[in-house]
N, C-alpha and C positions, 0 to 999 in steps of 0.2 A: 540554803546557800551559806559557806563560810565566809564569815569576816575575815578575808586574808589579812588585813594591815592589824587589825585585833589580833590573829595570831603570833604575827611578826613578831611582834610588840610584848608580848606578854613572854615570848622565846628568850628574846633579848634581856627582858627584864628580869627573867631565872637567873640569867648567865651572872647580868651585874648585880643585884643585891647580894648584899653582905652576907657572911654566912650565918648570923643571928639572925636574919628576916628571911632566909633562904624556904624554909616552909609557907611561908603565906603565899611567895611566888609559887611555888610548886603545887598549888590546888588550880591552877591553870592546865596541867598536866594529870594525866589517868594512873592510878594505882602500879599499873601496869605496863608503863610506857616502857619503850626500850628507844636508844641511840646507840647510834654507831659514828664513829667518825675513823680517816684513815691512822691516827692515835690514839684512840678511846674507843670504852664500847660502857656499857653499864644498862641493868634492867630491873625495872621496879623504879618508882618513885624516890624513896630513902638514896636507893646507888646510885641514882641518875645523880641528886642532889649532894653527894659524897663526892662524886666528880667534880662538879662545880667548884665546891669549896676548894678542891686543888687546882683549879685554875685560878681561885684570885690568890690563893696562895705563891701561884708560879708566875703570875701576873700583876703584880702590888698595881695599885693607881691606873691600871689599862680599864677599857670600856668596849664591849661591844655596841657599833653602830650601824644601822640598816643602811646599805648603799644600794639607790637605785630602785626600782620599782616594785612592789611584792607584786606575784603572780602566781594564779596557779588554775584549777579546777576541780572542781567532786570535793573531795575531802583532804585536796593534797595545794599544800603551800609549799613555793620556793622563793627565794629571796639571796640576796647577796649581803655581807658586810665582810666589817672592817675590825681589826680590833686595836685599839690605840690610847696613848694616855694623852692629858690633856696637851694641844700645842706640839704633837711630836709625829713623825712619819709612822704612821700605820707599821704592826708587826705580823702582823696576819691577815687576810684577805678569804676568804670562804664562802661557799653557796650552801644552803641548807634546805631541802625538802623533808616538809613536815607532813606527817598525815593524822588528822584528828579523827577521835571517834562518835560516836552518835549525839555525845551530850556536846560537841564542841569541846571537848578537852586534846591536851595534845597527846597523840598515843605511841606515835613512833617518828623519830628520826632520824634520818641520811646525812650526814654533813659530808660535804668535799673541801679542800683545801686550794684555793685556786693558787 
């Protein structure tokens, strides 16, 4: 069974660490992982986490934060958040289905833009 709110969390926590600690987050994720979102796309590890980096770059002081209840089944999490700096109205809003692979690492993900 997956720990969905483990995966949630560990998704999130790619997004936000800094790009110097950007690799230690990213052993939560498969060699091989691919995302897509309806602005991005990157596959492999390395590009997945090259993307990142240019999000805190286009996003100084913002945060990803889980809203609402992680859910999911088999090997796939979805989840809602927020992305916002501290004390300030939300700039983004997003659902993400995640699907991990056999070791529980994160292997592939969906993001939508709500």
């Amino acid at each position: 069974m997956t720990d969905m709110q483990r995966i949630a969390e560990q998704y999130l926590a790619s997004w936000n660490a800094v790009p110097a600690q950007r690799s230690r987050t990213l052993s939560a994720w498969s060699e091989d992982a691919t995302y897509v979102d309806p602005l991005m796309s990157a596959s492999g590890r390395d590009a997945i986490g090259s993307m990142m980096d240019q999000a805190v770059v286009n996003f100084p002081g913002h945060a990803f934060v889980l809203s609402g209840a992680v859910d999911g089944h088999g090997p796939y999490v979805r989840f809602n958040w927020t992305l916002a700096a501290p004390d300030t109205k939300a700039v983004a809003h997003g659902t993400d289905v995640v699907r991990v692979d056999s070791h529980g690492r994160i292997a592939e993900v969906i993001g939508f833009l709500n």
